[in-house]
ZABAVO-856065 format. One record per residue (C-alpha): residue in one letter; z, y, x. Coordinates in Angstrom, 1 decimal. Example, Ala and Ser with C-alpha at 12.3 -4.5 7.8 and 13.67 -1.06 7.14 Angstrom:
BEGIN
   residuo        Z        Y        X
         A      7.8     -4.5     12.3
         S      7.1     -1.1     13.7
END
This chain:
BEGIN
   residuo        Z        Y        X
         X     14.0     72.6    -70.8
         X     17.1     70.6    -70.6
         X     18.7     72.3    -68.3
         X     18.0     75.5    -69.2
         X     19.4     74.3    -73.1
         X     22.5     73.0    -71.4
         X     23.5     75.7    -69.4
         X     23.4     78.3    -72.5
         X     25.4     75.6    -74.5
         X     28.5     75.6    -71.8
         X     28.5     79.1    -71.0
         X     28.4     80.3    -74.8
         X     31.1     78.0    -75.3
         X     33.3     78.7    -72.4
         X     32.2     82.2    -73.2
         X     33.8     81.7    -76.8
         X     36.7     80.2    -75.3
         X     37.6     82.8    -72.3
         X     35.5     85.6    -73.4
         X     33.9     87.6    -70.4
         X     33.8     90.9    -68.9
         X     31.6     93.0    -66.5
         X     32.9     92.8    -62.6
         X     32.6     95.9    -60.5
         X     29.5     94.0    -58.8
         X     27.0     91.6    -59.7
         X     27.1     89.6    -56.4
         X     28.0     86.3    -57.9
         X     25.0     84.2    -58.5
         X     21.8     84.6    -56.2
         X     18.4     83.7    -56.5
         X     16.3     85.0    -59.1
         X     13.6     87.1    -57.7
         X     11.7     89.2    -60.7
         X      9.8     91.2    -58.7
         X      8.0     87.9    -56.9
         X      8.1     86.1    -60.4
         X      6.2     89.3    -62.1
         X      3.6     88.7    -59.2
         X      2.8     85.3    -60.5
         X      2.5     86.2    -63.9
         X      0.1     89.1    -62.8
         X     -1.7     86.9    -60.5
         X     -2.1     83.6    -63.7
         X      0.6     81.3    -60.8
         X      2.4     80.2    -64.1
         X      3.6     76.7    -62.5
         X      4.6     78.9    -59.2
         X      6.2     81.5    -61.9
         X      7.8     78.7    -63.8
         X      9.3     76.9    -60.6
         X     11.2     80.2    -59.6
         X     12.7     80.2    -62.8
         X     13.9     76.5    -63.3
         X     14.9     76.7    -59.7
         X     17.3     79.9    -60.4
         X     18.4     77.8    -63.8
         X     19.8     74.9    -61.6
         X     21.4     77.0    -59.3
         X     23.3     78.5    -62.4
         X     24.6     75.2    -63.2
         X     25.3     73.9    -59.9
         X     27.4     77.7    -60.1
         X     29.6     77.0    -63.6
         X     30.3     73.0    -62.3
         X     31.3     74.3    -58.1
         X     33.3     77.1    -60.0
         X     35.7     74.4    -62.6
         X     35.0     77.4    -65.0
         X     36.4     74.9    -67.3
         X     39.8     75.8    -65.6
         X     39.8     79.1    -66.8
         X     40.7     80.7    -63.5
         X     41.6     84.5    -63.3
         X     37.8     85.7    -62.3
         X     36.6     83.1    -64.9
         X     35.4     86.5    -67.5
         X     34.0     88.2    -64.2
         X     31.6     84.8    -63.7
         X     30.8     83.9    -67.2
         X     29.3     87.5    -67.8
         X     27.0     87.3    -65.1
         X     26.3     83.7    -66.4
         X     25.4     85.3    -69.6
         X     23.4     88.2    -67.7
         X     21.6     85.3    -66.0
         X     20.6     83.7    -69.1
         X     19.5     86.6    -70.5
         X     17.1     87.3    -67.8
         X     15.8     84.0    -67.7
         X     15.4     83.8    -71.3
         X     13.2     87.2    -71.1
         X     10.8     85.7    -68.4
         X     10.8     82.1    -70.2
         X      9.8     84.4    -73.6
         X      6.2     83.4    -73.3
         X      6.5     80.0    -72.9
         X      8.9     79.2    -75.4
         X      8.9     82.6    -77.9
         X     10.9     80.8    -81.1
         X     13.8     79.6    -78.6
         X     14.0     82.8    -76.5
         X     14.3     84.8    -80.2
         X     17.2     82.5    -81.3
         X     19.1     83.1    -77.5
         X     18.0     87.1    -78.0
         X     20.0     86.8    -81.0
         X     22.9     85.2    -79.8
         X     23.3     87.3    -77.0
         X     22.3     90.8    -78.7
         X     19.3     91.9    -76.4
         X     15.6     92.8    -76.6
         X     13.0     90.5    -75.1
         X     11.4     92.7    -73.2
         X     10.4     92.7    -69.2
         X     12.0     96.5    -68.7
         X     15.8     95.2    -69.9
         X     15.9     92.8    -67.0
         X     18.1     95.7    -65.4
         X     20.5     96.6    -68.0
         X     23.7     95.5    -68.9
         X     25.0     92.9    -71.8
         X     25.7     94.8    -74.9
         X     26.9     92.1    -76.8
         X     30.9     92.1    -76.9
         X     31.8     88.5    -78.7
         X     29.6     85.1    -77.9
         X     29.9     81.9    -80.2
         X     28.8     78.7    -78.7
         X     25.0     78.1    -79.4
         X     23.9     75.5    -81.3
         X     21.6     73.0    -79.6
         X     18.3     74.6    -78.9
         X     15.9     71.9    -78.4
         X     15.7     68.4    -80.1
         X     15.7     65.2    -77.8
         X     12.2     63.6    -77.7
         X     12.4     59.9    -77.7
         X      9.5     58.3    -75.3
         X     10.5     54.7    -76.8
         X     11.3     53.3    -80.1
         X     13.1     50.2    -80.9
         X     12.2     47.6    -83.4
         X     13.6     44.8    -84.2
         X     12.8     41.3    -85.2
         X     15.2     40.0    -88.2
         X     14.7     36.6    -87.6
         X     15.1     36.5    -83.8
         X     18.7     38.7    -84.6
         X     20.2     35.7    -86.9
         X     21.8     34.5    -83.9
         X     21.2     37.2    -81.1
         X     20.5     40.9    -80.8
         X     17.0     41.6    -79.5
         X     15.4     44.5    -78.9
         X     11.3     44.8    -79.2
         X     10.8     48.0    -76.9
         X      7.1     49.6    -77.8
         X      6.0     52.8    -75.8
         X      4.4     55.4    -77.0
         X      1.0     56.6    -76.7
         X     -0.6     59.5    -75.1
         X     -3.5     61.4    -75.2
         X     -5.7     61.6    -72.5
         X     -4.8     65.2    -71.9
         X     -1.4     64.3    -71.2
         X     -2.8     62.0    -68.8
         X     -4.7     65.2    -67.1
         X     -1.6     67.9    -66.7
         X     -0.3     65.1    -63.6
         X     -1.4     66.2    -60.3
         X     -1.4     63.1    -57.9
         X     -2.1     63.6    -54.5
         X     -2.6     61.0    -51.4
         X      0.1     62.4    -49.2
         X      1.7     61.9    -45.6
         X      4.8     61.5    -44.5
         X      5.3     64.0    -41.3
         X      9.0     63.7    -41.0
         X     12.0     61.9    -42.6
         X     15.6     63.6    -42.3
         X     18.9     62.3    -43.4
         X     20.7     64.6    -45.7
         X     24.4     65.0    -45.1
         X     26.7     63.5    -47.6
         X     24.0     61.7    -49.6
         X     24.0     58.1    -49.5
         X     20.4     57.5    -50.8
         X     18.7     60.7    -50.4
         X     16.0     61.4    -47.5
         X     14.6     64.8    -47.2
         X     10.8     64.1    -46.8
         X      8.2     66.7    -45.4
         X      5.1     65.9    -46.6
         X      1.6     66.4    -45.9
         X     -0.6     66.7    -49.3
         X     -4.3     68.5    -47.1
         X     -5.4     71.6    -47.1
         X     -5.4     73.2    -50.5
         X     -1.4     72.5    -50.9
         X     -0.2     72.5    -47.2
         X      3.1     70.4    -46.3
         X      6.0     70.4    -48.6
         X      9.6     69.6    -48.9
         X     10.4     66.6    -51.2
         X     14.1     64.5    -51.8
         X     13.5     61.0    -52.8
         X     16.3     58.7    -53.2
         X     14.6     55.6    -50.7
         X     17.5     55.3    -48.1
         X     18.4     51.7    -49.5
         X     15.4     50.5    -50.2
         X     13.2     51.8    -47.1
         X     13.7     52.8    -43.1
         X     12.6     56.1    -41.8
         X      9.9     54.3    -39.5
         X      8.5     52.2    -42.1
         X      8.1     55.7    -44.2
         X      6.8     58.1    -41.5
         X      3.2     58.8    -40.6
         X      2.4     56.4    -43.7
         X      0.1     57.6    -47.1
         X      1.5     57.5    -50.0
         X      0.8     58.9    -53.6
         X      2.7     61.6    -55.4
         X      3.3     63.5    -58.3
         X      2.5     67.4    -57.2
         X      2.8     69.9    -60.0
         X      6.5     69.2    -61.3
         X      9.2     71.9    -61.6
         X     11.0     72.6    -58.5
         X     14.6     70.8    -58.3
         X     17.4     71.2    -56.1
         X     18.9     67.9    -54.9
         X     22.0     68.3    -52.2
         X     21.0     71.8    -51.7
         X     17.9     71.3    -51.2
         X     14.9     72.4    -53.5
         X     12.5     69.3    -53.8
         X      9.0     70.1    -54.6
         X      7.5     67.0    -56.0
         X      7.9     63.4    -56.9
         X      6.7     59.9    -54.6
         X      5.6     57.1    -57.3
         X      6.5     53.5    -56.7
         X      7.5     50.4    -59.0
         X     10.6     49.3    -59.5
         X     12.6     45.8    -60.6
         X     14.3     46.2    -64.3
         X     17.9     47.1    -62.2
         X     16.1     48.8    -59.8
         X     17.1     46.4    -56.8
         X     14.0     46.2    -55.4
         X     11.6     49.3    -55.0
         X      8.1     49.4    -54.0
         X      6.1     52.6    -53.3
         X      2.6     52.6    -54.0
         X      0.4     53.3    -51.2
         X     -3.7     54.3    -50.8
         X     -6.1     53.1    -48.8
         X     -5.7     53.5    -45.1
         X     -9.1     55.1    -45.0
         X     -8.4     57.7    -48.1
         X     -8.1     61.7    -47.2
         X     -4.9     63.2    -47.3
         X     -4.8     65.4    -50.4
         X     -7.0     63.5    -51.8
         X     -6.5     63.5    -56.1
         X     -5.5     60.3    -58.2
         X     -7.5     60.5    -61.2
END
């Protein structure tokens, strides 16, 4: 939900700074298909639902930062109102998942959360800059020892627990690497095509292992990775899951974690 917070927090602001205005056509930002996402909803394909959205979300932030809206450019009211329009939108199909947040964002932006306003224009004429929607969740704590800190700082790092559920929403797969392409003007990106069996067919996934593996020592090789996280676009490229491997503290040297030779492809991590 980060994104999603941080994109509402620079376009209200640039929005309070620049104002914004309807263009002639709403042919600036691409991407968000409501018919297909009201399909998943109707058909229960909430993670498939879900991806669509945060997929459209980065694409609206890779639009204000390509754009300098910052700059304040001549068209910058024509591309902050379809900004707005966009988070609107989102924050309608979002509505279920998060109802307190998408009330706050209704009320900031003056519209009904409802599925048949997705078509209809911004009402609201004046935008102040949102306050910060979601609260950072800390996955570590720091304590310290007093006596060690008489002469040097040292920090006790202590991870949090889980529940078992947690544990349970991860979906790792055995998968295989069918191909691995370089990805113009990215230093440490590959674009992987992966094979993850029957039930979820081949997918696309970045993963930044150009400095630390070869693409022969990668392809037609198992390896294990995370399956059911939210869609993100790296270089262009949307990036449908996650390969697990270890890593030194400065992340020097990285090691990916791979199955047994004789395990299935597709095959769950539990």
């Amino acid at each position: 939900m980060n994104k999603y917070g941080n994109l509402i927090s620079r376009v209200t602001s640039l929005a309070e700074k620049f104002g914004f205005s309807r263009p002639k056509k709403n042919t600036l930002i691409k991407g968000l298909d409501v018919v297909k996402i009201k399909k998943l909803f109707d058909s229960f394909e909430l993670d498939k639902a879900l991806a669509e959205i945060f997929s459209f979300i980065d694409s609206c932030n890779e639009f204000v930062q390509s754009n300098e809206l910052w700059l304040g450019k001549s068209d910058v009211k024509d591309k902050l109102y379809e900004l707005l329009l966009s988070i609107r939108n989102v924050t309608i199909l979002l509505s279920p998942f998060i109802p307190d947040t998408a009330v706050k964002v209704s009320e900031l932006l003056k519209f009904k959360i409802s599925f048949d306003g997705l078509d209809k224009s911004l009402t609201v004429r004046h935008v102040k800059k949102s306050d910060p929607l979601f609260k950072k969740l800390e996955f570590f704590e720091e304590e310290k020892d007093d006596k060690i800190n008489k002469d040097k700082s040292v920090g006790i790092v202590k991870m949090s627990e889980i529940k078992f559920e947690d544990w349970e929403k991860l979906d790792l797969r055995v998968g295989l690497i069918k191909s691995v392409d370089d990805i113009p003007d990215a230093d440490k990106l590959y674009k992987l095509s992966v094979d993850l069996g029957k039930e979820l067919g081949v997918r696309i996934i970045v993963s930044g292992l150009k400095e630390h593996y070869k693409p022969k020592e990668l392809l037609n090789n198992k390896f294990v990775f995370i399956t059911n996280l939210l869609a993100k676009k790296l270089k262009g490229i949307s990036s449908h899951g996650m390969i697990l491997a270890a890593s030194s503290d400065n992340h020097s040297k990285v090691v990916l974690l791979r199955p047994d030779k004789d395990i299935a492809v597709g095959s769950r991590i539990s």
